[in-house]
FIPA-526651 format. One record per residue (C-alpha): residue in three letters; x, y, z. Coordinates in steps of 0.25 Angstrom, whole numbers, padded with zeros to 4 digits, always signed. Example, Ala and Ser with C-alpha at 12.3 -4.5 7.8 and 13.67 -1.06 7.14 Angstrom:
! residues 2
ALA+0049-0018+0031 SER+0055-0004+0029 
This chain:
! residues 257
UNK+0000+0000+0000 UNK+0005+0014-0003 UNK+0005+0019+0014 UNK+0007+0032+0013 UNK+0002+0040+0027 UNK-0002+0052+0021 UNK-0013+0063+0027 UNK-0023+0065+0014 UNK-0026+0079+0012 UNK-0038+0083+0006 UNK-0032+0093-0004 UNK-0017+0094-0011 UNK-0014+0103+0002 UNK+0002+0099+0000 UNK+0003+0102-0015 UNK+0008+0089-0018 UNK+0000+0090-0032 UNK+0007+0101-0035 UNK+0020+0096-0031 UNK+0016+0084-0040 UNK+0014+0092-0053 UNK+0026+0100-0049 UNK+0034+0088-0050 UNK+0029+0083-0063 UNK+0032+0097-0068 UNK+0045+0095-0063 UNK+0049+0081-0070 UNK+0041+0087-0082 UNK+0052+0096-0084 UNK+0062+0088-0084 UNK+0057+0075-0092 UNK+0051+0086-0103 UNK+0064+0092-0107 UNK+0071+0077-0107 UNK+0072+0071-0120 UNK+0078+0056-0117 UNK+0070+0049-0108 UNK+0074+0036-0109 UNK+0086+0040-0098 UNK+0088+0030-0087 UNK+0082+0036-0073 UNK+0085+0029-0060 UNK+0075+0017-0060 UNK+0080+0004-0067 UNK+0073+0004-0082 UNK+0067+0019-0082 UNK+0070+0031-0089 UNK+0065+0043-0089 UNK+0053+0038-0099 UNK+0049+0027-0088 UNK+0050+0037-0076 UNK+0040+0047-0085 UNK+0032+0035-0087 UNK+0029+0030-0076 UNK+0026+0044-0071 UNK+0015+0045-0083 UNK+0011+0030-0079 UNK+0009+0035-0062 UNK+0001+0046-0065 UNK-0008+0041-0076 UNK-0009+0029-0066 UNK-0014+0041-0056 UNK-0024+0045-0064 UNK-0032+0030-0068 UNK-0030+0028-0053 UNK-0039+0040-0050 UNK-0047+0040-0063 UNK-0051+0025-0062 UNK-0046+0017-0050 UNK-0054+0006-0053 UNK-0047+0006-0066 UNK-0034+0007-0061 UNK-0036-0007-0053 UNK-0030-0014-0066 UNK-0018-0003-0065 UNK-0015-0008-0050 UNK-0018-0024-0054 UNK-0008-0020-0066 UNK+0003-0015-0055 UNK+0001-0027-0046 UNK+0003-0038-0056 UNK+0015-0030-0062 UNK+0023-0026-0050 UNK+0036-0020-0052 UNK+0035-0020-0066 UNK+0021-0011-0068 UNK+0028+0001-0067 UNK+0041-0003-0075 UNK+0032-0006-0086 UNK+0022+0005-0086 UNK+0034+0016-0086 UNK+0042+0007-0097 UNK+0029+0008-0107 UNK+0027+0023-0104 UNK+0041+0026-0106 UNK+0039+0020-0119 UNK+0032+0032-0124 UNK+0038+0044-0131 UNK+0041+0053-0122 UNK+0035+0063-0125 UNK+0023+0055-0123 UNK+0025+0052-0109 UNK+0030+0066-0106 UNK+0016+0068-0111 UNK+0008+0056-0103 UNK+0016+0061-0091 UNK+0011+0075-0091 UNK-0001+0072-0095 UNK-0004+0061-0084 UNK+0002+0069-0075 UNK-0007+0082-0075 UNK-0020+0072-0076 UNK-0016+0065-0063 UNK-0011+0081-0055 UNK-0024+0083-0060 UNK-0032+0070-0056 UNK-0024+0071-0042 UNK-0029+0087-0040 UNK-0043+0082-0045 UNK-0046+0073-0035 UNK-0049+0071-0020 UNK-0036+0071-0012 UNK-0041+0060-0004 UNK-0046+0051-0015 UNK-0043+0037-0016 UNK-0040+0030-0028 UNK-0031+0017-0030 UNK-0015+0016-0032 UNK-0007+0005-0032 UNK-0007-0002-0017 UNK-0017+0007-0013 UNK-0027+0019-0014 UNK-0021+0033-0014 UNK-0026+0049-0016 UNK-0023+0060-0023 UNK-0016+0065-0010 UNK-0006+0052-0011 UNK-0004+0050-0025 UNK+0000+0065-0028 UNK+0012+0063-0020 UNK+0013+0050-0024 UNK+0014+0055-0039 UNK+0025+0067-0035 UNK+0032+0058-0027 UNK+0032+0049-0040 UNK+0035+0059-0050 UNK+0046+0066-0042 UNK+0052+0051-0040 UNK+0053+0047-0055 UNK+0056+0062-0060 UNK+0069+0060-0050 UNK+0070+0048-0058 UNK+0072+0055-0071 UNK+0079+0068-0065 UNK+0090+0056-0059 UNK+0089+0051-0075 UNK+0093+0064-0082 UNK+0102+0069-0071 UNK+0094+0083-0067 UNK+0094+0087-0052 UNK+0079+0084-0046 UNK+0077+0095-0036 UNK+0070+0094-0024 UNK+0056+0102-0021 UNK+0046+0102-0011 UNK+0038+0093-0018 UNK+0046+0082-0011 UNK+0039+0083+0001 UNK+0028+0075-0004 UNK+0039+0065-0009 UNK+0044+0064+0005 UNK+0029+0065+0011 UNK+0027+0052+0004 UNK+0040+0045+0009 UNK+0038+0049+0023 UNK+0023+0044+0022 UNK+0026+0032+0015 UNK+0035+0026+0026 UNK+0027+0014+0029 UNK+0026+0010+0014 UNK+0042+0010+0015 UNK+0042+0001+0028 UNK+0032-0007+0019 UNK+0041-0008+0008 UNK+0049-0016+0015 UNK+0041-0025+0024 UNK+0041-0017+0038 UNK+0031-0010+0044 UNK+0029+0005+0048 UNK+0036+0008+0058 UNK+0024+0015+0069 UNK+0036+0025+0074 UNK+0035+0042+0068 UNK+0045+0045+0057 UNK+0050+0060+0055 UNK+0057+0061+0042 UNK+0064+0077+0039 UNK+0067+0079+0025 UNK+0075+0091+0020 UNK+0065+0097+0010 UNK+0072+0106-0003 UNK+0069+0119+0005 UNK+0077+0115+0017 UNK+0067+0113+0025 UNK+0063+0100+0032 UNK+0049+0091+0028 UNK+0045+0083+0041 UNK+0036+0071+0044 UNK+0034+0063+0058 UNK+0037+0068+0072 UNK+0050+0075+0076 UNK+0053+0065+0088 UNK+0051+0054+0079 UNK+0064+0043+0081 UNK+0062+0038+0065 UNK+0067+0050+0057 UNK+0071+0052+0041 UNK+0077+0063+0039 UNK+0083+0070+0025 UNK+0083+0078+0013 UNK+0070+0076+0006 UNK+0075+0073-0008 UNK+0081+0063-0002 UNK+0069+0057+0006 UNK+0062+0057-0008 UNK+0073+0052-0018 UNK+0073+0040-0008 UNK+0059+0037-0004 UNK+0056+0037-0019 UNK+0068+0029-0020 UNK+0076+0036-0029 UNK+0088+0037-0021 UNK+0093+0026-0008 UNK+0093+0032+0005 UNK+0107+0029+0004 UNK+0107+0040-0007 UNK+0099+0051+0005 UNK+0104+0057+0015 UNK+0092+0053+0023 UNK+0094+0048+0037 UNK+0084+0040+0046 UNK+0085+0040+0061 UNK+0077+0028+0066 UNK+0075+0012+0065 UNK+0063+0016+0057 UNK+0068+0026+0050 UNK+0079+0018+0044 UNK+0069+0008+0040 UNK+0061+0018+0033 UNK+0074+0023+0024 UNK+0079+0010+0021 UNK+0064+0009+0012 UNK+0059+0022+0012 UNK+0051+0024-0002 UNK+0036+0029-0006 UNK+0033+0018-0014 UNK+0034+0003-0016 
C-alpha cells in the first residue's frame, strides 16, 4: 500500500500544484532545446526518450484513473501480472516515438492532468496502484516524479539542476513515507517520534517531528530528496542519523517501491 500520513486539505493551501506546473515548465525547458534524446540517463536502458516517456505515460495514467477508475482496473491488472517490467515497456514504446511527438504528448498530457488535479475535489478518492489516492496526494506524487526523472535527464546532458523550494514537498513526501520505507524491507514502523531538519536553498531550516525527539535526520535538503527518490546513495549525502531508528530509516529510506 502507498502509506503515506498526510493531513488532507481541503483546498491547494501549500501550492503544490503550482510548484507541479513549475517543475514541468522547468524540465520543459530543458528537453525542448535538446535535439539528441537518445542520450543514456542514469537508469539502466533509459534515455532521455524513456524518461519523457514515461512521464507522458504517468500523467495520461492520472488522467484515466480519474476520468474512468473503473476502467483503469485493466491498467492496474495489467501492472500486476507484468511486475517489473510494465513500466520498462511502456517508457521503451513511447520513446519510440519521434520526439517531437512526445515532447507533444507530454505537454499535452501534462496541462490536462494540472487541470484535471485543480478541477477536482481535493479529498476525492480515486484508485492508484496498491491503493486509493487524492488530488492532495497524487499532486505531490507527480512533482516528486517529475522532479525525479527531470534530474535523470539533467544528470544525462550534464546541466547543473538547482534546487528550489519546491523540494519541500519532495521532502514532505520522504518524511511522511517513513513506514513505507520500514515496509520495503520487511520491519515495522518504528512507534517512537522522528525529527528530520533539512537545510532548505534559502538557508533556512524545513522541520517535522518534536524537537526532543531521540531518532533524528538531519541534512541538506537536496540531498534528502536526491536519496529518498533514489537518485544518489546516502553514501553520496551528507545526511546524518542520530538514533537505532533513524539509521534504520536511512539504510532504506525511499517514497516509492
Amino acid at each position: 500500500m502507498l502509506n503515506y500520513n498526510l493531513a488532507v486539505p481541503e483546498v491547494d493551501d501549500a501550492g503544490v500544484l503550482s510548484a507541479l506546473v513549475a517543475e514541468g515548465d522547468e524540465l520543459d525547458a530543458l528537453v525542448a532545446e535538446l535535439d539528441d534524446w537518445s542520450i543514456p540517463t542514469p537508469a539502466p536502458g533509459w534515455t532521455v526518450a524513456h524518461q519523457m516517456a514515461h512521464l507522458a505515460w504517468s500523467d495520461t495514467n492520472v488522467l484515466r484513473a480519474l476520468r474512468t477508475p473503473d476502467a483503469f482496473g485493466a491498467e492496474l491488472r495489467r501492472a500486476e501480472a507484468e511486475g517489473s517490467a510494465y513500466a520498462d515497456r511502456a517508457a521503451a514504446a513511447g520513446a519510440a516515438a519521434p520526439r517531437p511527438v512526445l515532447l507533444d504528448q507530454w505537454r499535452t498530457g501534462r496541462a490536462e492532468l494540472a487541470a484535471a488535479l485543480r478541477d477536482t475535489p481535493w479529498d476525492h478518492a480515486f484508485p492508484w496502484y496498491m491503493s486509493k489516492v487524492t488530488p492532495a496526494l497524487m499532486t505531490p506524487l507527480r512533482l516528486m516524479e517529475t522532479w525525479a526523472h527531470g534530474q535523470d535527464v539533467f544528470d544525462a546532458v550534464g546541466v547543473p539542476h538547482p534546487p528550489t523550494d519546491r523540494l519541500r514537498h519532495v521532502a514532505s513526501l520522504g518524511v511522511s513515507g517513513r513506514a513505507l520505507s520500514f515496509a520495503a524491507v520487511g520491519l515495522p514502523e518504528p512507534a517512537a517520534p522522528f525529527r528530520v531538519e533539512l537545510t532548505a536553498p534559502d538557508g533556512r531550516t524545513w522541520v517535522w517531528g518534536p524537537e526532543d525527539a531521540a531518532q533524528q535526520v538531519r541534512g541538506d535538503a537536496m540531498d534528502f530528496c536526491l536519496y529518498v527518490t533514489r537518485r544518489r546513495s546516502w553514501s553520496g549525502t551528507a545526511l546524518t542519523a542520530t538514533g537505532e531508528d533513524a539509521q534504520k530509516w536511512l539504510e532504506s529510506a525511499r517514497v516509492f517501491l
